[in-house]
C-alpha positions as CSV (number, residue, x, y, z in Angstrom):
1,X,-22.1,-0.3,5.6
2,X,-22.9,-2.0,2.4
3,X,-21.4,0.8,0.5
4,X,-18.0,0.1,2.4
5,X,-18.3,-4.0,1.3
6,X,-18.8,-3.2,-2.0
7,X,-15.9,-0.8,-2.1
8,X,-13.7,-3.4,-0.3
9,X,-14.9,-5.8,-3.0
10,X,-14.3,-3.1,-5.9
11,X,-10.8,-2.6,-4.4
12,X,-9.9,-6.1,-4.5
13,X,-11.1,-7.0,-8.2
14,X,-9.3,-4.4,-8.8
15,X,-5.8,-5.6,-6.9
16,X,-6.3,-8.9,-8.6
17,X,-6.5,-7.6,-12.2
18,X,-4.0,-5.2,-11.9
19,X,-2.0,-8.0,-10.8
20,X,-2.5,-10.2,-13.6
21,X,-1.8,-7.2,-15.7
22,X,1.9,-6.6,-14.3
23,X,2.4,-10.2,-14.4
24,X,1.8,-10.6,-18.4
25,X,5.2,-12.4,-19.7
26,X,6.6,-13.5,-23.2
27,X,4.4,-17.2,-24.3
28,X,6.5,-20.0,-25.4
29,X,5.9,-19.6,-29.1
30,X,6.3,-22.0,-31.4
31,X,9.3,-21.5,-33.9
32,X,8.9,-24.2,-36.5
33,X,6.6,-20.9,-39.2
34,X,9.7,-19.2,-39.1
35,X,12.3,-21.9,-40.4
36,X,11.9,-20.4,-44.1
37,X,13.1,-17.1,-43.1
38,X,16.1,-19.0,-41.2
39,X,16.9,-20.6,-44.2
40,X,17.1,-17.5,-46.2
41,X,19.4,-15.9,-43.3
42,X,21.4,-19.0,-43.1
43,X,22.7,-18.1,-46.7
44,X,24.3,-14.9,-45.4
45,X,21.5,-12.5,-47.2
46,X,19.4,-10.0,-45.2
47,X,16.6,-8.2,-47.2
48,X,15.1,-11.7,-48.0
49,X,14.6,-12.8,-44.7
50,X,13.2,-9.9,-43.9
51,X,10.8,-9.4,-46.3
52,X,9.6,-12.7,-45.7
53,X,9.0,-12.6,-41.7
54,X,7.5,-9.0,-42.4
55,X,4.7,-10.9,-44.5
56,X,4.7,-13.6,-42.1
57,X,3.5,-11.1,-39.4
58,X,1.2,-10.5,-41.5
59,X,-0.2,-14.0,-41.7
60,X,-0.3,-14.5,-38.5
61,X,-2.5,-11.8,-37.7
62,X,-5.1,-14.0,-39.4
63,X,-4.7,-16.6,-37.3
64,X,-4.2,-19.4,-39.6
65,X,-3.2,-22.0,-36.8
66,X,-6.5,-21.3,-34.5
67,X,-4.5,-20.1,-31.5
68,X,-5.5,-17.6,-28.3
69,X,-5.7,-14.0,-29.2
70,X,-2.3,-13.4,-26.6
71,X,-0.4,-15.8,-28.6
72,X,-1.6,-14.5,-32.2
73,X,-0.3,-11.1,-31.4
74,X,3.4,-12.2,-29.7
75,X,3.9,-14.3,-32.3
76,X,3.3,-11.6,-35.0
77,X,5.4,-9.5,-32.9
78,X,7.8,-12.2,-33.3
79,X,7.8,-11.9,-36.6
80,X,8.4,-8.5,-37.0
81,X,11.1,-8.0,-34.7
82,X,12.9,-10.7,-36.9
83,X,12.0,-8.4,-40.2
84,X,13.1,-5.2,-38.3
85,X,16.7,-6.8,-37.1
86,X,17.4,-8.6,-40.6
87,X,16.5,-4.7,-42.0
88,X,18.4,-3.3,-39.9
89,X,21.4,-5.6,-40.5
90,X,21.2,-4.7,-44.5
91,X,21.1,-1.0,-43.5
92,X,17.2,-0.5,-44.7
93,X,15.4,2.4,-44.1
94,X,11.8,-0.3,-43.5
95,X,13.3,-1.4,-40.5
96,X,11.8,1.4,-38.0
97,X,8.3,0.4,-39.7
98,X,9.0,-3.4,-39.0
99,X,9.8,-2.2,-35.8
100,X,6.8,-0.1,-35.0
101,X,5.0,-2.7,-36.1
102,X,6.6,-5.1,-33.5
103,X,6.1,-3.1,-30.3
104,X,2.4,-2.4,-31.3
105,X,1.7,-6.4,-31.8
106,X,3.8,-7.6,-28.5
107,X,2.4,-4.9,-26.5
108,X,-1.2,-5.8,-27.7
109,X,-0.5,-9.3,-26.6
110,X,0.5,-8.6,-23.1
111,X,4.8,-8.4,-23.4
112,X,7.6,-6.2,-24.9
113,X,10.5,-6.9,-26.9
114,X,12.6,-7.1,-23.3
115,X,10.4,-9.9,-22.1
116,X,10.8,-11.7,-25.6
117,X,13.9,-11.3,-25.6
118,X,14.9,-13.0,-22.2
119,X,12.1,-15.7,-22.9
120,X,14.5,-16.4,-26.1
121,X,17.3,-16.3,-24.1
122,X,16.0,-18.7,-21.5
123,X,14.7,-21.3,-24.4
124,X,18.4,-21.4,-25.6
125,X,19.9,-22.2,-22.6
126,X,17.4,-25.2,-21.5
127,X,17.6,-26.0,-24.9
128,X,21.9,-26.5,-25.1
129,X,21.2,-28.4,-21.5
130,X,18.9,-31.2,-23.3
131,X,21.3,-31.4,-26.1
132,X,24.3,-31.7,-23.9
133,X,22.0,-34.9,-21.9
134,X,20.7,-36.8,-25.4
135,X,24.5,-36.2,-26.0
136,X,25.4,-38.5,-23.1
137,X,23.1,-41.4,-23.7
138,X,24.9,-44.5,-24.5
139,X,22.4,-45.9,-27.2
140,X,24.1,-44.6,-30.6
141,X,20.5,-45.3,-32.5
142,X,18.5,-42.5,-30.5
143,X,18.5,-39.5,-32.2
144,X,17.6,-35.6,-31.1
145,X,14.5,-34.7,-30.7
146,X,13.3,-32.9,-33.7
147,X,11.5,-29.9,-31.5
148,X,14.6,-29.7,-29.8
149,X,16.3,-29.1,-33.2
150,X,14.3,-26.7,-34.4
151,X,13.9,-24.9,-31.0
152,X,18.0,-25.1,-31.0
153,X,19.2,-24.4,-34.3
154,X,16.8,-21.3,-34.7
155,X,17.8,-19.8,-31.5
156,X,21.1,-20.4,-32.3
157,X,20.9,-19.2,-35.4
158,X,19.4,-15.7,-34.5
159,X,22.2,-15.3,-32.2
160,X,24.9,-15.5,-34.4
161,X,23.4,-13.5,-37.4
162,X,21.4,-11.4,-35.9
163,X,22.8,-10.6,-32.4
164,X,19.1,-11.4,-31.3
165,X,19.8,-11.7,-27.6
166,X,21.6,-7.9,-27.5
167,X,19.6,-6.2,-29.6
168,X,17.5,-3.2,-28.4
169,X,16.4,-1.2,-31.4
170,X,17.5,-0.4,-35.0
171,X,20.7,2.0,-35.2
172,X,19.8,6.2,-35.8
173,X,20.7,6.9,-39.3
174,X,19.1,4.3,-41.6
175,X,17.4,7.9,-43.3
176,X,20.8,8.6,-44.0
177,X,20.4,12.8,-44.3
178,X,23.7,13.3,-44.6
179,X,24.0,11.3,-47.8
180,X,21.3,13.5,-49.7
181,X,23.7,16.6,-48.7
182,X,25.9,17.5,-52.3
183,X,28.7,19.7,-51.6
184,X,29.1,20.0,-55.4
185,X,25.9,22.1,-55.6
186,X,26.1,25.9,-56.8
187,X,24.0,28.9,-57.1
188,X,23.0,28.2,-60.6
189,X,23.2,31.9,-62.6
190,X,21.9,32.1,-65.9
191,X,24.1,32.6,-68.9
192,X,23.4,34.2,-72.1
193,X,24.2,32.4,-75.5
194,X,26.8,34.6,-77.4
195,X,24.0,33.8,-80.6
196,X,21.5,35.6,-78.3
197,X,23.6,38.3,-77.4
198,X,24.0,39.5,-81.7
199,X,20.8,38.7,-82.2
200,X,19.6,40.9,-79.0
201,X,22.1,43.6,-80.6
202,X,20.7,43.7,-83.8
203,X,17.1,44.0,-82.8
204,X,14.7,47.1,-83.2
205,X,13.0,48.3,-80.6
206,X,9.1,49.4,-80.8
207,X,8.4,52.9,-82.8
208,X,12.3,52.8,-84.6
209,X,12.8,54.6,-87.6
210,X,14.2,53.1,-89.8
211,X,14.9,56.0,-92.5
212,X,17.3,57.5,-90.0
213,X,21.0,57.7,-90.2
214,X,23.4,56.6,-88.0
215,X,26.1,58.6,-89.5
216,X,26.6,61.5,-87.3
217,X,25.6,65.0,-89.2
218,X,28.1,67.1,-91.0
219,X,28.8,70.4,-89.3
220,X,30.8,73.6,-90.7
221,X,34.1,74.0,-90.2
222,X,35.0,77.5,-89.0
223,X,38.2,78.1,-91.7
224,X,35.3,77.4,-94.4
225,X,33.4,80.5,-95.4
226,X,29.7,80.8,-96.3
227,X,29.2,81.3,-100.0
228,X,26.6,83.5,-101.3
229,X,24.9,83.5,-104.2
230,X,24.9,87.3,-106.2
231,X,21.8,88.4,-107.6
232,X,20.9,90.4,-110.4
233,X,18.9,93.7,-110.7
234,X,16.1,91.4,-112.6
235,X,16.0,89.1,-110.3
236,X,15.5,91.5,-107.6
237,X,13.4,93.5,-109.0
238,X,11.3,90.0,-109.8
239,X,11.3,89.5,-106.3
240,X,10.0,93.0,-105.5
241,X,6.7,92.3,-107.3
């Protein structure tokens, strides 16, 4: 029986946790560490930006600003899914790393680039809405909220240079294969030097003589007779002895 009470009790720690688990969302991060790179990308450049939010993921992994552990990693994730889009906009090859990067720090902090993404999304809206109120008071003195324009003109911002709110993933075919393809190469066959090819003529080989002619030898010709020589009797009788 008490087996059965601590199974039931097992079962539901276990409901409750999985529970919490499922229900892990995108935090309200705060925007104002990335206004550098927004700066940068407000100029119309790309690899800068980039660069820079890539090494601000990196800082934030430190945890300069003291925050939880969740928000550490989503807003390092933040980071680098800035770096991978702005890479990904100038066509560089770093932008799957910065992206890798992303998913592991989001995911480690409870959310995916989906949930981030709608949270964004979200934040822009309700952000336009408060503008579009401090638009309508009356008193010409009050001025916007400065976290409303930061929140606002970074959101804003990402959407129109960076298509933030419909991006999924950097594009196939930042490698760029087909560019290291060149149709100009050839079988490369080796040539001979014409200098190479006298001196390879004129050459001896090993064990050559050279006392012997090249002329070819001189042989009879059948309308010339053989001449003889006529002895004497003293000669031949010299020979005799």
């Amino acid at each position: 029986m008490r087996y059965k009470h601590y199974l039931a009790v097992a079962l539901v720690l276990w409901l409750v946790t999985s529970g919490k688990t499922a229900q892990a969302e995108a935090l309200n991060l705060e925007l104002r560490p990335f206004s550098k790179g927004n700066y940068l990308l407000a100029e119309g450049r790309y690899p800068q930006p980039a660069a820079h939010w890539h090494q601000l993921s990196v800082l934030l992994l430190s945890n300069p600003q003291k925050v939880s552990q969740q928000q550490m990693w989503q807003s390092a994730g933040l980071a680098a899914s800035l770096a991978a889009i702005a890479a990904d906009k100038s066509e560089d090859l770093i932008a799957y790393q910065y992206w890798a990067d992303s998913t592991r720090y989001l995911l480690t902090g409870g959310t995916n680039w989906s949930q981030v993404q709608q949270n964004l999304h979200q934040r822009l809206k309700t952000a336009n809405t408060r503008l579009s109120v401090s638009m309508q008071v009356t008193d010409v003195t009050s001025g916007i909220d400065d976290n409303l324009d930061v929140e606002l003109t970074a959101l804003q911002l990402w959407g129109e240079k960076l298509n933030l709110f419909a991006f999924t993933a950097p594009r196939l075919g930042l490698n760029r294969y087909d560019a290291e393809i060149n149709n100009s190469v050839s079988l490369s066959v080796p040539s001979i030097a014409p200098n190479a090819q006298h001196q390879g003529a004129g050459k001896k080989l090993s064990g050559y003589d050279s006392s012997f002619s090249h002329s070819p030898p001189r042989l009879l010709q059948p309308h010339q007779p053989l001449q003889l020589t006529r002895l004497t009797h003293k000669q031949i009788n010299s020979l005799k002895r």
